[in-house]
C-alpha positions in Angstrom: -12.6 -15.3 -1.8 -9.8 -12.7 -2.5 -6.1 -12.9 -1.7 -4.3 -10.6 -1.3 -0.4 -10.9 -0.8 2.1 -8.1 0.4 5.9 -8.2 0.4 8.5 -5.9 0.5 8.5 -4.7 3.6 11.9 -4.6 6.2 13.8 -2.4 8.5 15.7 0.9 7.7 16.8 3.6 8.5 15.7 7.4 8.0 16.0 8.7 4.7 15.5 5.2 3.0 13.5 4.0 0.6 11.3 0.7 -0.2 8.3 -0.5 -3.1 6.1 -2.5 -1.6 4.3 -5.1 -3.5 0.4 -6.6 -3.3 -1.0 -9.3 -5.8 -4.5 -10.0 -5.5 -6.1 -13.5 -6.9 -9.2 -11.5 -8.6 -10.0 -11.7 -12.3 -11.3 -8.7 -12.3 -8.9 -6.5 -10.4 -8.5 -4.2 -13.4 -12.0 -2.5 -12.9 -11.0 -1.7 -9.1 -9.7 1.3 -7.7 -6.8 -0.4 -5.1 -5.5 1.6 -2.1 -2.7 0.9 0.3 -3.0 1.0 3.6 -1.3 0.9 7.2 -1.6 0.5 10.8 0.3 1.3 13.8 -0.2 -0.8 17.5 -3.2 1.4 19.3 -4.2 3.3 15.9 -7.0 2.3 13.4 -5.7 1.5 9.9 -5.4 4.5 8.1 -5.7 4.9 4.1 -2.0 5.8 2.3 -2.5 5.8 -1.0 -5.2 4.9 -4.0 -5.1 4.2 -7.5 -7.9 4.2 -10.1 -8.5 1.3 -11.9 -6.8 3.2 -15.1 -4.3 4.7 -13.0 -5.3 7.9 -13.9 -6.5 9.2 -10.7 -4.1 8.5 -7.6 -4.4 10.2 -4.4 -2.1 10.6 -1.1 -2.9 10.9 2.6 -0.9 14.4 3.4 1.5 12.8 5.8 3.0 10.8 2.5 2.1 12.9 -0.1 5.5 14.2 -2.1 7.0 11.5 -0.9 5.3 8.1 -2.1 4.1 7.0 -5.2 1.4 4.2 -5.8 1.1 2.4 -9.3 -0.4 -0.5 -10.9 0.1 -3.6 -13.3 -3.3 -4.8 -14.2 -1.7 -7.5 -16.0 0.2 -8.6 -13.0 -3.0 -8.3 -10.7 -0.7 -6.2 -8.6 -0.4 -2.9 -7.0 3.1 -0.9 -5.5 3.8 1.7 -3.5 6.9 3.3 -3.8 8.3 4.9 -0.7 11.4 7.5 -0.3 12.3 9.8 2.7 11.1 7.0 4.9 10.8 8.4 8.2 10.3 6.5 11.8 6.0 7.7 11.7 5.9 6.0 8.3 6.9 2.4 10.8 3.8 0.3 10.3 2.3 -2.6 8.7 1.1 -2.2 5.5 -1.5 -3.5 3.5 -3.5 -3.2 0.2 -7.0 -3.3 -0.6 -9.9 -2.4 -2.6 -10.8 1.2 -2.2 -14.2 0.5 -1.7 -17.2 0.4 1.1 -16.6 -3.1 1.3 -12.8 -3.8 1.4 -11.6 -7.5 0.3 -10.4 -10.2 3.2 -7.1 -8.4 4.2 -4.4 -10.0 4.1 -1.2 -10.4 6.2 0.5 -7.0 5.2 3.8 -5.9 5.0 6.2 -4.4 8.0 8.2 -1.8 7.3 10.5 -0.3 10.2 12.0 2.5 10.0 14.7 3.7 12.8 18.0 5.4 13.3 
């Protein structure tokens, strides 16, 4: 069974900026393409970002696009998202995942606030 762990969330205000962090326990990780994702109270969980598993492919919701960036350290099982311009929409919690039909067991996410 997968694990996946998030971290890096908080609270800030407008304008700020945050990387978020996800480690996945899968020996294979490498050959999946990894998305982050978030959800808001009363919303489905909507996709962010993805990464291929070479990172050469990486796509952006348009709400974030310009303004985050997602990456990957296969040797560190892990996948980021680096976030500027935060504004109060982007408050959610945030989680990665596979990018697939299937998704991996999710784990607990990440909150990140943002407020003035």
């Amino acid at each position: 069974q997968v694990q996946l762990v998030e971290s890096g969330g908080g609270s800030l205000q407008p304008g700020g900026s945050l990387i978020l962090s996800c480690v996945a326990s899968k020996s294979d990780f490498s050959i999946y393409r990894m998305a982050w994702y978030r959800r808001t109270p009363g919303k489905e969980r909507e996709l962010v970002a993805s990464i291929s598993a070479g990172s050469a492919n990486r796509a952006y919701a348009d709400p974030v696009e310009g303004r985050f960036t997602i990456s990957r350290d296969n040797g560190k099982n892990a996948v980021y998202l680096q976030m500027d311009s935060l504004t109060p929409e982007d408050t959610a919690v945030y989680y990665c995942n596979a990018n697939r039909v299937e998704p991996w067991q999710w784990g607990q996410g990440t909150q990140v606030t943002v407020s003035p």
